[in-house]
C-alpha positions in Angstrom: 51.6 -7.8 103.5 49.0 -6.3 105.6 50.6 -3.4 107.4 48.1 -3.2 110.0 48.3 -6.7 111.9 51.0 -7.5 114.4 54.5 -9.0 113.4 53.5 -12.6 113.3 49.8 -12.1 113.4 50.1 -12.3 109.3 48.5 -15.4 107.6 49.0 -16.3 104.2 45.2 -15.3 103.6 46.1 -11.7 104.8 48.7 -11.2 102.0 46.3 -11.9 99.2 43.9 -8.9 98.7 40.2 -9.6 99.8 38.9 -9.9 96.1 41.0 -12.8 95.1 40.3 -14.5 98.0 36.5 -14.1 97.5 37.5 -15.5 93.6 36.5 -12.0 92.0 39.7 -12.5 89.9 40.7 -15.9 88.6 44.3 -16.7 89.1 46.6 -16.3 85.7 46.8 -19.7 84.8 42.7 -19.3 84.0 42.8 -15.8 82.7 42.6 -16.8 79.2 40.5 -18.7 76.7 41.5 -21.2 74.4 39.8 -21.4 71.5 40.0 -24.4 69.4 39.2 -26.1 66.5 38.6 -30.3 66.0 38.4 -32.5 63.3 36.8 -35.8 63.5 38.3 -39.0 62.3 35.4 -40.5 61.4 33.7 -38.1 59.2 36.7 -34.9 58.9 34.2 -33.1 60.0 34.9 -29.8 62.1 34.1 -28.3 65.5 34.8 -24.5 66.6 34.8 -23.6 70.4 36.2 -22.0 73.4 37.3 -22.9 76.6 39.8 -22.1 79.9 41.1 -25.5 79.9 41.5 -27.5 76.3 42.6 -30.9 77.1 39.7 -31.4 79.8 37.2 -29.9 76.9 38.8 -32.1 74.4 38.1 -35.4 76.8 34.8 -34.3 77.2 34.3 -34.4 73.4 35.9 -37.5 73.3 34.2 -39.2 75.5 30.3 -38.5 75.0 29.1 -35.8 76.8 28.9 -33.4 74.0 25.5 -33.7 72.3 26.4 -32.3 69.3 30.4 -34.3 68.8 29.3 -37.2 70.7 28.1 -39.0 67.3 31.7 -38.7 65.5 34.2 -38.9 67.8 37.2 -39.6 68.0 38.6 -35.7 67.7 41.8 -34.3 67.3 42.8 -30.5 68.2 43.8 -29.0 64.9 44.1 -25.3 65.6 44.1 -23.4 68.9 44.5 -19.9 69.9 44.8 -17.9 72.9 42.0 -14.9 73.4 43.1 -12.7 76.4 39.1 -12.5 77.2 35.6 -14.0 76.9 34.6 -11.6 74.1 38.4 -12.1 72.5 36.9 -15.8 72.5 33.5 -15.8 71.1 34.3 -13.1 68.7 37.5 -15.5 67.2 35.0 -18.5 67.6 32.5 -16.7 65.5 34.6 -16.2 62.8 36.3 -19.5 62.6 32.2 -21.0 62.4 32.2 -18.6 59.0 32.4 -20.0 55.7 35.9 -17.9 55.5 36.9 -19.1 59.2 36.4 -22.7 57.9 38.4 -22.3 55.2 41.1 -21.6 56.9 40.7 -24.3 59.0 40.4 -26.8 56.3 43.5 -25.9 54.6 45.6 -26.4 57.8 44.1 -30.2 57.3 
């Protein structure tokens, strides 16, 4: 609690430091990534990604707005994995989009 204000002059905005009230810091339920894998049910075919929140990502596949899923859909999550950061992510992502990453992914199927 800020120290320096009156007993009583102390909003809840003066007990969170300045930075996460400006949003420099996301709060910890978006800290990580997510990144995922989905199959679709039309073709088996599979999509690699990352993203802070899976299920709104996976509606968004699932309903069209997607370019490149919206022409086999419906998906189903079949792998997922939490990357502490962005380059955790993309990194993971990467290798999942390998011939060895996809692999792997095919023979949790």
């Amino acid at each position: 609690m800020a120290s320096y204000l009156p007993t009583g002059r102390q909003g809840s905005m003066d007990r969170i430091p300045a930075c996460r009230q400006a949003g420099k810091f996301p709060d910890s339920m978006t800290e990580f990534y997510t990144v995922y894998a989905l199959k679709s049910l039309q073709d088996g075919r599979i999509y690699v990604g990352f993203t802070r929140d899976v299920e709104k990502r996976l509606r968004e596949h699932n309903s069209g707005k997607t370019k490149s899923t919206k022409g086999f859909r419906p998906w189903i999550i079949i792998y997922t994995e939490i990357a502490e950061t962005r380059q955790n992510a993309r990194e993971k992502e990467i290798y999942l989009k390998s011939g060895i990453g996809k692999e792997i992914l095919k023979s949790l199927e």
